[in-house]
Each structure stands twice: as structure tokens, then as C-alpha cells.
N, C-alpha and C positions, 0 to 999 in steps of 0.2 A: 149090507155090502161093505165092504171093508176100503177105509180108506185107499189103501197102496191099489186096489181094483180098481178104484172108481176114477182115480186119478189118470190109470193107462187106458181107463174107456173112454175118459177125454179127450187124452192126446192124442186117440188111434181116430176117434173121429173129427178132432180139430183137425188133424193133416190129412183126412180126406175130404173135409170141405174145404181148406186151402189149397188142394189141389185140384176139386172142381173148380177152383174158379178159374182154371187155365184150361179147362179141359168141354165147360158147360157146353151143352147140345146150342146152336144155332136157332132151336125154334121156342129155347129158354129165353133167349136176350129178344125175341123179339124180329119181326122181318124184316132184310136188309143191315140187319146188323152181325157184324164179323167176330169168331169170338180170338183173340188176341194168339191164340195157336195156331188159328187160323191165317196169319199175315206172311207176306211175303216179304221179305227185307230186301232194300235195294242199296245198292252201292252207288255215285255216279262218277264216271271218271270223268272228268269236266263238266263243270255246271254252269258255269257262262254259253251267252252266243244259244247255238245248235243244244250243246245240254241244257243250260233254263227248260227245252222247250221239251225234251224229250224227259225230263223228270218232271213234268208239269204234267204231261199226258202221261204219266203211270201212275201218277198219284190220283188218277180221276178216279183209279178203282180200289173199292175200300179195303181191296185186299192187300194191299201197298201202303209200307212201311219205309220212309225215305230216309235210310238210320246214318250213314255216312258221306259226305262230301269231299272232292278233291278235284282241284284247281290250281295250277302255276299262277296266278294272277287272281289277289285280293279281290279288286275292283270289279274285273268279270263274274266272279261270284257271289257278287254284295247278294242279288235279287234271291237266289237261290239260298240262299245263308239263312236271311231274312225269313224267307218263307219256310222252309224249314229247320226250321230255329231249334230242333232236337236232337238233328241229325248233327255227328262230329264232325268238324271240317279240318283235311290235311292237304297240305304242299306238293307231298312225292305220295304218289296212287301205292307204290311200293309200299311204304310204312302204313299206307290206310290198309290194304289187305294182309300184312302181319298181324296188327293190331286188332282187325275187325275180322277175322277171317271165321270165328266162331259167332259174328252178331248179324253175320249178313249170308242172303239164302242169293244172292244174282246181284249182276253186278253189269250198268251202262255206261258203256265209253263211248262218247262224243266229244275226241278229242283230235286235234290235225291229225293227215292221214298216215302222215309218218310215225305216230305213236299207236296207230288201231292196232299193231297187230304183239308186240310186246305185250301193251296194258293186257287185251283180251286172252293171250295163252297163258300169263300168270294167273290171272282169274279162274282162266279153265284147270289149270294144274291145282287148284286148292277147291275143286269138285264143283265151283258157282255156273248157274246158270249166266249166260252172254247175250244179252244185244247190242250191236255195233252197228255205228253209224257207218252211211255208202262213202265210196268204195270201201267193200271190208278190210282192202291191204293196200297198203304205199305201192310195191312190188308183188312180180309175179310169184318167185318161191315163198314168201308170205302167205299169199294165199290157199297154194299148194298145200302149205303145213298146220294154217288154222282148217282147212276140210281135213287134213290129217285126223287133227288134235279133239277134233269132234268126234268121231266114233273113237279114240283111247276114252276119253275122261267122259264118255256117258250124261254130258249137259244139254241143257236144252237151248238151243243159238237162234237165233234171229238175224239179220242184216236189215240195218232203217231205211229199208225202198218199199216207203209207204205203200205205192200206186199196187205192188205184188198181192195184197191183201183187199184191192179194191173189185167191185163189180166188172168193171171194166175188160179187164183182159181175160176174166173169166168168159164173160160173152163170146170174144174174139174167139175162145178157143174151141166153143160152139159150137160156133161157126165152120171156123175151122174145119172141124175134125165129121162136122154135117156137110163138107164138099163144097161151103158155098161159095168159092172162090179157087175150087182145084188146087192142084199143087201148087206150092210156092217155091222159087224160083230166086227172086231179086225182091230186097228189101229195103227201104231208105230211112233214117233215122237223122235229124236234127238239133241242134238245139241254139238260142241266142247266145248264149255263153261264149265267151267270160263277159262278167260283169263288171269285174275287176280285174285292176290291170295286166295286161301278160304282152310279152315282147317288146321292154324293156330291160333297159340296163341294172346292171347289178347294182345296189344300194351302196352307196361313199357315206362317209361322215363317222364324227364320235356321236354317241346319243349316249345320255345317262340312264343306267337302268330304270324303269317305275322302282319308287319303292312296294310297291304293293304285288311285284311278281317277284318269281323265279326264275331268270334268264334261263340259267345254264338247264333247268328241269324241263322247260320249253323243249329247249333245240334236242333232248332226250336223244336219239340215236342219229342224229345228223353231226356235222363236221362243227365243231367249235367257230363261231360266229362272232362278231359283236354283234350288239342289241340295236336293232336299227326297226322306228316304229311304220316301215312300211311292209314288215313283215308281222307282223301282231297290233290289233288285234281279228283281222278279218282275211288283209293282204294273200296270205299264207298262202293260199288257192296258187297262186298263179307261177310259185318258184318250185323245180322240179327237188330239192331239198327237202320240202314239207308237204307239198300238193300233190294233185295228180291232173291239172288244169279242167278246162272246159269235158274234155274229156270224161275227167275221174269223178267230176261233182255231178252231172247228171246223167250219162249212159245207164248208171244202177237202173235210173228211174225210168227213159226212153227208151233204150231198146229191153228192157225187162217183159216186155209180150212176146219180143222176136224169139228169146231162150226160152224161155215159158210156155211157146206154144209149137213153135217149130223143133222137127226131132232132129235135133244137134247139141254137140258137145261141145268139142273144142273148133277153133276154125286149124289148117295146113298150114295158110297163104295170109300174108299183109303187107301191102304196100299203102304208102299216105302220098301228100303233097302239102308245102306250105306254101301262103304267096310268097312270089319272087321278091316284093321288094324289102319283105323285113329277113329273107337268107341271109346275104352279103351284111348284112345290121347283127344279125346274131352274130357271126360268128367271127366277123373282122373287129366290131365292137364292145364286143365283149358281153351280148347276150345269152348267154350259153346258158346260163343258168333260170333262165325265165322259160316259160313255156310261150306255146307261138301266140300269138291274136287269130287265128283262125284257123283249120286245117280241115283235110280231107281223108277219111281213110277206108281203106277197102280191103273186107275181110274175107274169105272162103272158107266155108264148113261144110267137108264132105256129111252127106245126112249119115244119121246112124246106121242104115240097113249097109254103108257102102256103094249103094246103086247110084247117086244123084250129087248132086250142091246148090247149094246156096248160096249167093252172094249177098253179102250186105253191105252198105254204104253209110257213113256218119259223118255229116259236116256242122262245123260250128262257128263260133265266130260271125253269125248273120248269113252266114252262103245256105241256102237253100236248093232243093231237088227241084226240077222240071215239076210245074203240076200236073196232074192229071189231068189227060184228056175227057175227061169222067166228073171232072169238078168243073163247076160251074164259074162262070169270074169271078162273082163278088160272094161266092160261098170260102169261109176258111178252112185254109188246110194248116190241120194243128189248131196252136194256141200258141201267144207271145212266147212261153218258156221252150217250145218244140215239136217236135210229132213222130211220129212214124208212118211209113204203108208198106202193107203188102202187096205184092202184085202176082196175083197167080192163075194160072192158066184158063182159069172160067170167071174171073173177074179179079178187082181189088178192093180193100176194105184199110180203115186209117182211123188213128186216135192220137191225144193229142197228149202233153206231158203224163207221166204217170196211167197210162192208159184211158184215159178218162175221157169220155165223148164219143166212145165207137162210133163207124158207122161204117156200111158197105157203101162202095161209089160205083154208078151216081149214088146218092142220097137219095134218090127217088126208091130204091130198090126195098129200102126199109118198111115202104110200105106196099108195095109190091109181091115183096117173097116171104113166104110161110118162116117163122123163125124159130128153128129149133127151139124143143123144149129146153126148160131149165135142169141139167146135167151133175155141173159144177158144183160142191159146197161152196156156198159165199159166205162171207166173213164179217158180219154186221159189228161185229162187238169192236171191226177197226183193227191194226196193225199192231200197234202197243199193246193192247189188253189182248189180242191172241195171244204173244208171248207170255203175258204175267198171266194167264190161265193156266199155258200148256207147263209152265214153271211148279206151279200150285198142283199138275195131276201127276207130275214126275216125265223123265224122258221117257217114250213110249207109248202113251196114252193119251196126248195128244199133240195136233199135228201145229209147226207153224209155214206160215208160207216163203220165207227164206232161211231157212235153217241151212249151216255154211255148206252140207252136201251138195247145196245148191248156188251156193250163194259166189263160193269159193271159185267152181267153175265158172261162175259167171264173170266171176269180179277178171280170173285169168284171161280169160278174154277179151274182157274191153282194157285190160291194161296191153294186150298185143298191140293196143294202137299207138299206145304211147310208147313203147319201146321201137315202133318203125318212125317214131318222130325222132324221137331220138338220133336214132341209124341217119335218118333224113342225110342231119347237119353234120355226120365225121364227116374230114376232110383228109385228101392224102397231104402232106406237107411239105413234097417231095414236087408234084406236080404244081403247075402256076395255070394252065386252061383251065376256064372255069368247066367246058363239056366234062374233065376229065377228076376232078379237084375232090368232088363229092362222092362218098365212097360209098356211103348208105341209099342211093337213090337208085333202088332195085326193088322187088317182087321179093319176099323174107320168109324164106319156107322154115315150116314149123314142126318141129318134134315134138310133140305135146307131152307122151310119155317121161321125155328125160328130159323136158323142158331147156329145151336147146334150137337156137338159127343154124340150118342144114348147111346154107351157103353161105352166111357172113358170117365167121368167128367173133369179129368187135363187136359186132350185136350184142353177143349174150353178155358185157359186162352189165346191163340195162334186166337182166333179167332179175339177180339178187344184188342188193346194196350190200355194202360193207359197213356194219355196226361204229357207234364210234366208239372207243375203248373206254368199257366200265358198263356198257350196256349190250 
């Protein structure tokens, strides 16, 4: 064999055993172990707080590779840094998806809600699979455009309402759809929320930046602020600027069985209520910009077939629905975070945050009435790890259980509430009777279509926000 031969028989099989090693079969290395082609590369856009927690549960699966980090605030991301000590960490999620846009396969935003839906459509426009934290959008046309943006760009989406992926409302819809509680009719939904503060005054004072954020990358599409720390690092909930109140932070999760099980889409009709005595505080006070401490809202969804509706009801703030005549005293309805019930023509049935606790009422009935067979695929592997599965088999091939198709209508919906709170407090400024003063305190019929208020023009400012310039 001749030198110059023996030398290219080398190199043709040195670079195919260098390129098994990216390549080796899964039952070479052994069970449970992943072969490095195999990994899923995640991005996170906020790693403090809510992110910490939601890249801690992706990385449980070994198929997950935690290769970049991005945070306005040092300090919120120390832990995450820490533990992922490989992965790059940047300032503006912008520059991390330039930069990384060829080292990362998905990409998790758990950032205020005023950034989900920017962060998340640049991601989608550079082909990355998306899971975003509830509510999926700040605003209505938001969410409109990220269900858009999912069938253009072919990714595979998720929304973080855990409970959508639990046993739970799977049951429900069993149930449901086995008659055991006939049609439904009127719905009630709950929660204790806020936790934090809301109807209060707008923040005063100089505060010096942290050195360890990013002010101006914070406030990202909101109005030029100063840095004031009762809006960072948790606060943010409860100002209609960053948040979407009691409302926006758990409805994902509480009423996600009412969409989920019941055949509806968009609701026509919303009308709300705030208490009387923080009105006259908001708006002569200068609370305008806080969300309320409690409210009440009422939504109509003609069902899909056209024939019927639905009513639903969602209060928060601690105000709770009449119990059922069906529940017992000292049995609970719900759980401290919320609940739901159905009530439908041959009975009712109720569970408690995030669907969890089914049960038909009485409670006695559970053990009473034959209970549909098991129907539903359920989701053992959990919420997170469905997405980074159905990520790993490409769009198509499998399924997750808030992909934005779903998620988007959803999200439109429970922000109708907040857009009639809104409406609530306009005031005419012309008139001085208080009967006459409040110009929003009407019934707000809804064009879903062209996402439009039929009868109050100044509603629909509340529908899409205006960017602030540069974003």
C-alpha cells in the first residue's frame, strides 16, 4: 500500500469516526443517555423570578440544553447564571437572538407582560420554537397576531397555563361531553388576586437606577418612565403599563376548563363593575394608571353552533359567587388561589385553581354516578416537557396543549375584561353628575372579527397599545 493511499484511508475514516461521535445511535451510549445531536437548545428571555423557574423545569429533561440567558436586571439573574454557568448571558434578548440565533433550536420568555409579545414574534420570525409565559399578550391585537404568526412561521408554541396540560380538566370534559351535568348555561370563575398592590396612586420620587439592570430595556415598549422600585422587581402586576392585573395573571389558569371544554370562541358582550369607593380615587386622584383591587366581569359567548350562550362571570379581588346549593357548608369551594363552576341543566360540577380537584356537586354524586371511561389523552410527562418533546418531533407530529391557536383566542378573551375596566373609569369632562359623568359604564358589544367596541368608539383605544418609539 502506498503511502499517499494509506494516508487518505486514514483521513476518510478519522472523519467518519469524528463524525460518529455526533451522530452515535442512543443504545451505543447506553440507557437514558442523550446523544449530543440529540439536544434541544433553549434560549430564556428572563431568567429571574417566574423564569428561574420555568428553565429549571426544562432542564429536568436531558434533552435540554440551557445555551443562552437574557435579563434587564444582573441580580434577578444571579441564580440562573449560576446554574447555568455555560449558557451566554445578555441585557437586550435582541442582541441574544442575533448572536445565538444559529446555537439555539426554542426559545422561553417569562418576561412582564408587556414584553411577551415582541420578544416572542422575533423569536418566531428566526424559525425558534416559543413557550410564553400567561397571559400570552399585554393587549388584544397582540394576541390576535402572535395566533397569526403561528401558522406563518411553522413553530411549535406553548402558553405557561400549566393546569391546560393537567388531569383535571381533562376529566371535566368527560364528563362534560358524557351529559353529566347537560348543557351549560352560566359559569363562575374566581380568584383571590391581587396579591399585590393595585388601586393605588401612581409612584412619585427620584430613585437611582440598580446598577445591576437595564432601566430603559425594562420599560421596552411602554412610555418613558423613571425608575421607581415599586414597579420592579415583582410590583409590575398591578400597573396597566406592564401588567394585566388580577385579571391577566390568573384567568390563563382559572377559567382555562370554561374554553377548553365549553364550544366557544370569542365572547359578543362585556360589561364589568368596580367598587364604588376606589372610582371617585382613581380617577380624581390620579389612579388611572393602577389596575382596580377588585372587579367583576361579565362575559357572553354565543356557542359555536349559533343556537345558544353562555354566560360567564369572573371576580377577584376576594369577592366570591353564591355557593352552591349542592355544596355542603364546611365542604370547599375552590382553593385559596380560586375556582370555578359549571352549572348545567342536569346538574353542576367545580374545581379549583388550575383545574385541579374536579368534582360533580353534591360531592356525594362521585360516588354515586358511573364515571365515564378514560377518553382524553393525559399528559404525564407535565406541561414543560410536552413542549420540549413536541419541539424535539418538529411542528406536526406532536401535539401541545396551548399552542397560540388556542391560546391566543383565549388570552383575547379574558383581556375583553380588562378593556371594559378600562371603559369603566372614561369620564365625559364636560358633564359634573356623577349618574351622567362615566361614559364607559355600559354593556360593550364586540366585533371579534375586526376586533372592534360596536357602540363605544373610546373603547377601542384599549384594544392595541401604541409602541414606544424604537420598538
Amino acid at each position: 500500500m502506498s503511502a499517499k493511499k494509506s494516508r487518505r484511508e486514514f483521513l476518510r475514516n478519522s472523519s467518519l469516526a469524528a463524525a460518529g461521535f455526533f451522530i452515535v445511535p442512543r443504545h451505543v451510549l447506553g440507557k437514558g443517555f442523550v446523544a449530543p445531536s440529540d439536544k434541544l437548545n433553549i434560549a430564556g428571555i428572563g431568567a429571574g423570578g417566574k423564569g428561574a423557574s420555568d428553565l429549571a423545569e426544562f432542564a429536568k429533561s436531558p434533552k435540554v440544553n440551557i445555551v443562552a440567558l437574557c435579563d434587564v436586571d444582573e441580580l434577578q439573574a444571579a441564580n440562573s447564571v449560576k446554574r447555568f454557568s455555560n449558557a451566554k448571558f445578555y441585557f437586550d434578548y435582541r442582541e441574544m437572538l442575533e448572536k445565538e440565533k444559529n446555537n439555539i433550536d426554542a426559545v422561553s420568555v417569562s418576561t412582564p407582560d408587556h414584553t411577551h409579545a415582541i420578544a416572542t414574534l422575533a423569536a418566531m420570525q428566526l424559525g425558534k420554537h416559543v413557550y410564553v409565559q400567561k397571559p400570552l399578550t399585554h393587549d388584544i391585537y397582540e394576541a390576535r397576531m402572535l395566533t397569526e404568526a403561528a401558522k406563518r412561521y411553522n413553530v411549535v408554541t406553548q402558553m405557561g397555563n400549566q393546569g391546560g396540560s393537567g388531569d383535571g380538566v381533562r376529566k371535566m370534559k368527560e364528563w362534560y361531553e358524557a351529559g353529566l351535568i347537560g348543557k351549560v348555561k352560566q359559569v363562575h370563575a374566581w380568584t383571590n388576586r391581587p396579591v399585590w398592590p393595585q388601586g393605588i396612586p401612581t409612584p412619585t420620587g427620584k430613585f437611582e437606577v440598580p446598577s445591576t439592570m437595564k432601566w430603559d430595556l425594562w420599560l421596552g415598549t411602554a412610555k418613558k418612565i423613571d425608575y421607581n422600585p415599586k414597579y420592579h422587581p415583582f410590583n409590575w402586576r398591578g400597573w396597566w403599563a406592564f401588567g394585566t392585573g388580577a385579571l391577566g395573571d390568573m384567568a390563563c389558569h382559572i377559567m382555562d376548563p370554561i374554553y377548553r371544554i365549553l364550544p366557544i370562541l370569542y365572547p359578543n358582550e362585556v360589561e364589568c363593575s368596580v367598587p364604588n369607593q376606589f372610582t371617585d380615587a382613581w380617577t380624581e386622584a390620579g389612579y388611572v394608571d393602577s389596575c382596580p383591587p377588585a372587579s367583576i366581569i361579565h362575559l357572553n359567548y354565543p356557542t359555536n353552533d349559533g343556537k345558544s350562550n353562555i354566560k360567564v362571570t369572573w371576580m377577584d379581588g376576594g369577592l366570591l359567587p353564591q355557593r352552591p346549593e349542592e355544596l355542603l357548608p364546611d365542604e370547599a369551594m375552590g382553593n385559596w388561589d380560586g375556582g370555578v363552576i359549571f352549572e348545567g341543566t342536569k346538574g353542576k360540577m367545580m374545581a379549583s385553581c388550575y383545574g385541579a380537584n374536579p368534582t360533580l356537586l353534591p360531592t356525594k354524586k362521585m360516588s354515586e354516578v358511573k364515571l365515564p371511561k378514560e377518553t382524553i389523552k393525559r399528559v404525564p410527562e407535565g406541561h414543560y416537557l410536552q413542549w420540549v418533546n413536541a419541539c424535539m418531533a418538529g411542528k406536526g407530529n406532536a401535539e401541545t396543549s396551548s399552542p397560540f391557536e388556542y391560546a391566543g383566542p383565549f388570552t383575547e378573551s379574558i383581556l375583553m375584561g380588562n378593556l371594559a375596566i378600562r371603559s369603566w373609569m372614561m369620564k365625559n369632562p364636560n358633564l359634573k353628575g356623577w349618574e351622567d359623568k362615566y361614559l364607559g359604564r355600559k354593556k360593550l358589544l364586540w366585533d371579534a372579527q375586526n376586533m372592534k367596541i360596536t357602540n363605544f368608539d373610546e373603547a377601542n383605544q384599549f384594544v392595541k397599545r401604541e409602541y414606544r418609539t424604537g420598538w
